[in-house]
C-alpha positions as CSV (number, residue, x, y, z in Angstrom):
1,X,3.8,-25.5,-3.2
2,X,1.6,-27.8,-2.0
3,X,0.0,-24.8,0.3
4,X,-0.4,-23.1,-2.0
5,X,-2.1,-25.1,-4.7
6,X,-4.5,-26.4,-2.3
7,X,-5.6,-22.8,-1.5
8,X,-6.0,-22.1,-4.9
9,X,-7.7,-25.1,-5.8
10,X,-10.1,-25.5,-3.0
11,X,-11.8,-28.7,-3.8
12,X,-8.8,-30.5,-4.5
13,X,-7.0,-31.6,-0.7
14,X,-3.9,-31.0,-0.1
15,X,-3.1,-34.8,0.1
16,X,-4.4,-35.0,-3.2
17,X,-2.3,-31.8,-4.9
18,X,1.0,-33.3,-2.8
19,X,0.6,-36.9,-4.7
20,X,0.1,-34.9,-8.2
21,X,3.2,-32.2,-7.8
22,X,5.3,-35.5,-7.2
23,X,3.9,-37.2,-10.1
24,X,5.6,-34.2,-12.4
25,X,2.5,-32.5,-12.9
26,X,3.4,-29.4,-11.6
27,X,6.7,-27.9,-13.4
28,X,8.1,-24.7,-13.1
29,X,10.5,-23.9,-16.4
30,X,10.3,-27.5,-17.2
31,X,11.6,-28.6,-14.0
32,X,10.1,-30.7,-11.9
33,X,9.2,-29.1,-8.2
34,X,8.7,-31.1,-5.1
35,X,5.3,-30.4,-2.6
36,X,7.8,-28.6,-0.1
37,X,8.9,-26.4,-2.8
38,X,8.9,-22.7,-1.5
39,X,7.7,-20.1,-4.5
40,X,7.9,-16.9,-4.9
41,X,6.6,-13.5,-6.3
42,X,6.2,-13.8,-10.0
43,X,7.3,-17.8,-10.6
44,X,5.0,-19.2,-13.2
45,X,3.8,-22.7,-12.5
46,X,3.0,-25.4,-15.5
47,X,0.0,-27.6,-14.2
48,X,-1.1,-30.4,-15.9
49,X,-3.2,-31.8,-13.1
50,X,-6.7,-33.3,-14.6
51,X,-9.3,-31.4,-13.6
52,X,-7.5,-27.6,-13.2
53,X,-5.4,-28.1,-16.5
54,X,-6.9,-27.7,-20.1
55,X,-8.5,-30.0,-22.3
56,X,-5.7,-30.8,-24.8
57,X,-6.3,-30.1,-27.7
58,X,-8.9,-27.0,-27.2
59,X,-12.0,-26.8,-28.4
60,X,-12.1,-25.7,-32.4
61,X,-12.7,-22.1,-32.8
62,X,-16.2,-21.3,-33.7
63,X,-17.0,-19.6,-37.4
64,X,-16.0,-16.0,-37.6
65,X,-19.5,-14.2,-38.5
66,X,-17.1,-10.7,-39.4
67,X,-13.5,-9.3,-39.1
68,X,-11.7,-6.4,-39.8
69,X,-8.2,-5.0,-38.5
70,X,-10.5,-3.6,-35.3
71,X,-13.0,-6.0,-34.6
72,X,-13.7,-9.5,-34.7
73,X,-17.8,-12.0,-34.3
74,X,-18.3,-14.8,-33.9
75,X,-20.9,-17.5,-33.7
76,X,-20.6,-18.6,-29.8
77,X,-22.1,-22.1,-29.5
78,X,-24.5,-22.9,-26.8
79,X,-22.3,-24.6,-24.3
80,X,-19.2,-22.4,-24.6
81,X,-18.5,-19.9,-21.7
82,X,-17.8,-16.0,-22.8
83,X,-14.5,-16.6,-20.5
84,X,-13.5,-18.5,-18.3
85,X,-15.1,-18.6,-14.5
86,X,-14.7,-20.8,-11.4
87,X,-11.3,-22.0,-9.8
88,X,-10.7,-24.7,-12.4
89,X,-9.2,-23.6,-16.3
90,X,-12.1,-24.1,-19.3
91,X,-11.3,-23.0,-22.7
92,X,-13.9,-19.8,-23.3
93,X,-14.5,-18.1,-26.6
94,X,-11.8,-15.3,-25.4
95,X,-9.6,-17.6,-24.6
96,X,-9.8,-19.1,-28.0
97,X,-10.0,-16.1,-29.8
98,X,-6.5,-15.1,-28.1
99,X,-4.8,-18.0,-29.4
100,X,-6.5,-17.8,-32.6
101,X,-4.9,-13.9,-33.3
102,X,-1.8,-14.0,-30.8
103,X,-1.0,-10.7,-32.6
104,X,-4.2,-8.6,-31.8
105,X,-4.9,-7.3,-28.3
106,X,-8.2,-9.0,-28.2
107,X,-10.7,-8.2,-25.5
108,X,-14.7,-8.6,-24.2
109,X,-17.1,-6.1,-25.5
110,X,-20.3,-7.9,-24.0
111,X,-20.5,-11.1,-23.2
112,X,-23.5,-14.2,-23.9
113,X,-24.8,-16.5,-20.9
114,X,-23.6,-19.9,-21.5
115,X,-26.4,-21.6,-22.7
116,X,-27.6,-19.0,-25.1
117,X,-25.9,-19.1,-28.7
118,X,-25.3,-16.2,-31.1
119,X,-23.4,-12.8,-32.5
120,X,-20.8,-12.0,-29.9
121,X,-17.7,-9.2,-31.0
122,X,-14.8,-8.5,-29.4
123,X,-12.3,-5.8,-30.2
124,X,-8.3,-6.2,-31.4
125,X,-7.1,-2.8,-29.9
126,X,-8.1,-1.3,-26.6
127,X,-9.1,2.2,-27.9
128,X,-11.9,0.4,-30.1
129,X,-12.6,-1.4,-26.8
130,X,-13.5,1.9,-25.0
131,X,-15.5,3.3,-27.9
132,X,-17.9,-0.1,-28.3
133,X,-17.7,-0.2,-25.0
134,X,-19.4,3.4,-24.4
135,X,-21.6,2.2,-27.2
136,X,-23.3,-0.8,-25.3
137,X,-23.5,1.4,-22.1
138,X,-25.1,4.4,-23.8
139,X,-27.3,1.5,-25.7
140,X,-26.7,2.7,-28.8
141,X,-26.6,-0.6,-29.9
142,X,-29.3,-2.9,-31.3
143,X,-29.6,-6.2,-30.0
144,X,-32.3,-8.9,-31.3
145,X,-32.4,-12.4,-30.1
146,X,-34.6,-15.3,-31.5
147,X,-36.4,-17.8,-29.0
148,X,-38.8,-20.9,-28.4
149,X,-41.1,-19.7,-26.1
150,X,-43.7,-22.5,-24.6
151,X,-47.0,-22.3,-25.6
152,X,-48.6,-21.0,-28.8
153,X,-48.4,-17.7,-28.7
154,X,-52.1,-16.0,-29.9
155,X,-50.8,-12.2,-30.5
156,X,-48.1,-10.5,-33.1
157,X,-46.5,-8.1,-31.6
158,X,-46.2,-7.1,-27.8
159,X,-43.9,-4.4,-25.7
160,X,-42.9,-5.8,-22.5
161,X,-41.9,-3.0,-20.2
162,X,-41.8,-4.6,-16.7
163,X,-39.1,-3.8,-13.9
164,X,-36.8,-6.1,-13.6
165,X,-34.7,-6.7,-10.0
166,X,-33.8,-9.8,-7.2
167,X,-36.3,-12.0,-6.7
168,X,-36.5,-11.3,-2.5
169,X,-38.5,-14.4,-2.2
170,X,-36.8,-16.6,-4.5
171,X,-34.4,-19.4,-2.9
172,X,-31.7,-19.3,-6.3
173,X,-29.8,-16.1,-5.3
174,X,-29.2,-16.4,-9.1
175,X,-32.9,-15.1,-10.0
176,X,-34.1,-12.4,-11.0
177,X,-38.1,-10.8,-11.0
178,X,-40.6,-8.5,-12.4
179,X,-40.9,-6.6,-9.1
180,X,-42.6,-2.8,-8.4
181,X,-38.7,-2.4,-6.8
182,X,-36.7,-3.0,-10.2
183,X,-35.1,-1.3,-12.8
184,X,-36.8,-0.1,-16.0
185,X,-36.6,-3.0,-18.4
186,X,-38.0,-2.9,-22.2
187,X,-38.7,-5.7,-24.7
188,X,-40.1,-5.8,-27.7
189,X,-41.6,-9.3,-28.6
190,X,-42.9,-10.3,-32.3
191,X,-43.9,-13.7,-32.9
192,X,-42.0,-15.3,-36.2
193,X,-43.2,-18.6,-36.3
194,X,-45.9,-20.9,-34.6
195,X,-45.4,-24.7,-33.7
196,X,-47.5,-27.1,-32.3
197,X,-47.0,-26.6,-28.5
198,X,-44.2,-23.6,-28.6
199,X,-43.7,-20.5,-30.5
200,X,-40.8,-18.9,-32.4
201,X,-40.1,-15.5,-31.5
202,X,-37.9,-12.2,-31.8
203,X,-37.1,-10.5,-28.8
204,X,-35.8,-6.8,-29.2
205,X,-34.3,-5.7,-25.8
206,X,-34.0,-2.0,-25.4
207,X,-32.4,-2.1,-22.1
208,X,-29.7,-4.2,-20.6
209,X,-31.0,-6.0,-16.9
210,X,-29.7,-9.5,-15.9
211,X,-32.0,-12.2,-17.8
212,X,-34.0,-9.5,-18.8
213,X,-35.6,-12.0,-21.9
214,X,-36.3,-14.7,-19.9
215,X,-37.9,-12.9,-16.9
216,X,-39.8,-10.8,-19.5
217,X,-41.0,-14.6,-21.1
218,X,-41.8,-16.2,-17.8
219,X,-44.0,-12.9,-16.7
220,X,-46.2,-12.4,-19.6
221,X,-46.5,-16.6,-19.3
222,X,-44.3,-17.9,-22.1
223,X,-41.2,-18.9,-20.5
224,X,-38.6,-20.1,-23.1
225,X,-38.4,-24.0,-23.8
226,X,-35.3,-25.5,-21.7
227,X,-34.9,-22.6,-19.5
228,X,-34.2,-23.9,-15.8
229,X,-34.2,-21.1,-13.7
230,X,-37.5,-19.5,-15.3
231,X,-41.0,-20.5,-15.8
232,X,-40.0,-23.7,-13.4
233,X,-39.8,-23.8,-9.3
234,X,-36.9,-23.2,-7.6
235,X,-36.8,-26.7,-6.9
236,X,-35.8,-27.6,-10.7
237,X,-33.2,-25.2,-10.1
238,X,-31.7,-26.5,-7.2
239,X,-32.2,-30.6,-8.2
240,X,-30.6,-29.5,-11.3
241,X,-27.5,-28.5,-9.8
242,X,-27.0,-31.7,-7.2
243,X,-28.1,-34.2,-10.0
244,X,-26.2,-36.4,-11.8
245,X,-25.9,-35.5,-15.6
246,X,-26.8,-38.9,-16.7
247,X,-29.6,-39.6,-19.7
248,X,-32.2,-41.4,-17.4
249,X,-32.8,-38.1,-15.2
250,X,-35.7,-37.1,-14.6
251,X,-35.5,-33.5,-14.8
252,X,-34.5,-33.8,-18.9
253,X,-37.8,-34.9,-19.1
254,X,-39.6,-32.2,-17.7
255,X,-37.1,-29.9,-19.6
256,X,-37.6,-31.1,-22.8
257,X,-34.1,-29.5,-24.4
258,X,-30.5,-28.8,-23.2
259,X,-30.5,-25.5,-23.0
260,X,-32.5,-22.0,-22.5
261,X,-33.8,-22.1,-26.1
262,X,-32.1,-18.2,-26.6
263,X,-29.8,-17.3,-29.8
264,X,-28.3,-13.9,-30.0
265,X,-29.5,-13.4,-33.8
266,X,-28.4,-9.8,-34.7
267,X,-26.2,-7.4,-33.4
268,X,-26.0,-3.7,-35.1
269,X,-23.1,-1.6,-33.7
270,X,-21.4,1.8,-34.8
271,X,-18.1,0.8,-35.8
272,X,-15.0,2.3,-33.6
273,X,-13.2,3.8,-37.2
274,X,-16.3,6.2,-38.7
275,X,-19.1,5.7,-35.8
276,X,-21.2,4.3,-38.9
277,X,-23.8,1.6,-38.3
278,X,-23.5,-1.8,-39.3
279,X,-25.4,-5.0,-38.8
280,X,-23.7,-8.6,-37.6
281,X,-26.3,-11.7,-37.8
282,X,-25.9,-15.1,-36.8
283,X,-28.3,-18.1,-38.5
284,X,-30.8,-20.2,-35.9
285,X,-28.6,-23.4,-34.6
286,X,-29.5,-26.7,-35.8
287,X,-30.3,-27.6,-32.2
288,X,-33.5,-24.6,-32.2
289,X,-33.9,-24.9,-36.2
290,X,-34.8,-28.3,-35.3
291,X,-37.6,-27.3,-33.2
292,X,-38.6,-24.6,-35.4
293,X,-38.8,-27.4,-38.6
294,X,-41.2,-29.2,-36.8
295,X,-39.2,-32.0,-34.8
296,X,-40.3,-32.3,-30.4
297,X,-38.2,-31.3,-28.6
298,X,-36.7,-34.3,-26.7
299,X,-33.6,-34.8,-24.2
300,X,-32.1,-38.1,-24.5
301,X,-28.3,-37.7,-25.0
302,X,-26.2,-35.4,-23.1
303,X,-25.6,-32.3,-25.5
304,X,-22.0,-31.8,-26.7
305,X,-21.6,-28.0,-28.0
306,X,-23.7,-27.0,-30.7
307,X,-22.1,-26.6,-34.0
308,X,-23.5,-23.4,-35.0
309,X,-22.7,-23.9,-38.8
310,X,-24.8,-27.4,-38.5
């Protein structure tokens, strides 16, 4: 058991794991198991260690934007993960969603970074799965996010169309580039509103590359207000990542705001029944509406997960 666990959970020693499995927080049926416990194929394990275990009780489940008996939006929060990723359990909007309609055979149609809020549908059977699915791919569907851009943005209206692929010379394996090298990428970007320093605007993507808004931002010199990986140097990136999430670091203020100031704002999709189109929106978050209404953007507390009906 205690093997095994430690494998599993890589940054947690096996020292460590032993001392929890004989604290009882590792049960198997409701029994207690020891650290030289031998398991086997198919055994299902109950942990309640703090760090891999759940947040008891999970998050609430964010508003519903639309539902019918195929589909279901809603309004992810910036903060909340599409599902969940890494070695240790966090509660993602699937995950919710599951618990939420334990009847339905929920599933990912596309997915939302993180930090950026917004539309995001998922399906209740899998044959409407396959057909939205083969609708994303064949980018039949529309997609228009709102974002602060920095800067004040002196033109209306401006099609991006810049390939998009690694960043060679970049040291964030994460990032990605306009480079000769790249994939056709297409973005349509209208200005909505101006601010004193930053700029709201719609972006309209027409195809579907890896941060293909903010690459798109940062190359035509607008990078989005928050963003860490984009219009910064890798070193924000990197210090980022090491530093301690406390409200005296530095780094918040050269940031300025939590998050990559991105919200997913509309999503217009056939629908799996009658292939008909039909349009899904989401309203600005308070935490971008803010900006938007005229308050700077400042960093001082550490975020909790924006309540998108705030």
């Amino acid at each position: 058991m205690d093997v095994y666990l430690a494998a599993r959970f890589s940054s947690f020693s096996r020292t460590t794991i032993a001392q929890h499995i004989r604290a009882g927080r590792v049960l198997m049926g409701g029994r207690r198991l020891k650290p030289a416990s031998i398991l086997a194929l198919g055994e299902t394990l109950e942990i309640f260690i703090p760090g891999i275990a759940p947040e008891r009780p999970p998050p609430p489940l964010p508003p519903v934007l639309y539902e019918d008996d195929r589909l279901i939006a809603f309004h992810k929060p910036a903060g909340m993960l599409a599902h969940p990723s890494g070695e240790r359990f966090v509660w993602g909007l699937i995950g919710l969603a599951r618990r939420a309609r334990p009847n339905a055979h929920i599933d990912l149609v596309h997915r939302l970074d993180r930090e950026t809020s917004g539309v995001m549908v998922m399906t209740k059977d899998a044959e409407a799965n396959v057909i939205l699915k083969k609708s994303f791919m064949e980018r039949t569907v529309e997609k228009e996010y709102h974002a602060i851009a920095r800067g004040e943005i002196d033109w209306s209206v401006r099609e991006v169309q810049a390939p998009i692929g690694e960043a060679v010379e970049s040291a964030v394996r994460l990032r990605r580039a306009v480079t000769p090298t790249g994939k056709h990428a297409h973005t349509t970007v209208r200005v909505l509103s101006r601010m004193s320093g930053y700029t709201l605007v719609s972006c309209k993507i027409h195809t579907g590359r890896t941060h293909q808004i903010r690459v798109h931002m940062e190359h035509i010199g607008h990078p989005l207000l928050g963003d860490k990986l984009y219009g910064q140097p890798d070193e924000v990136f990197l210090s980022w990542l090491q530093a301690e999430k406390t409200a005296n670091n530095p780094l918040r203020q050269r940031l300025l705001f939590p998050r990559h100031a991105l919200h997913a704002q509309l999503l217009r999709l056939p629908h799996p029944d009658d292939g008909q189109p039909f349009g899904i929106e989401a309203p600005l978050p308070a935490d971008m509406r803010a900006i938007v209404d005229g308050k700077s953007p400042t960093w001082i507390e550490e975020a909790p997960i924006d309540d998108p009906a705030g």
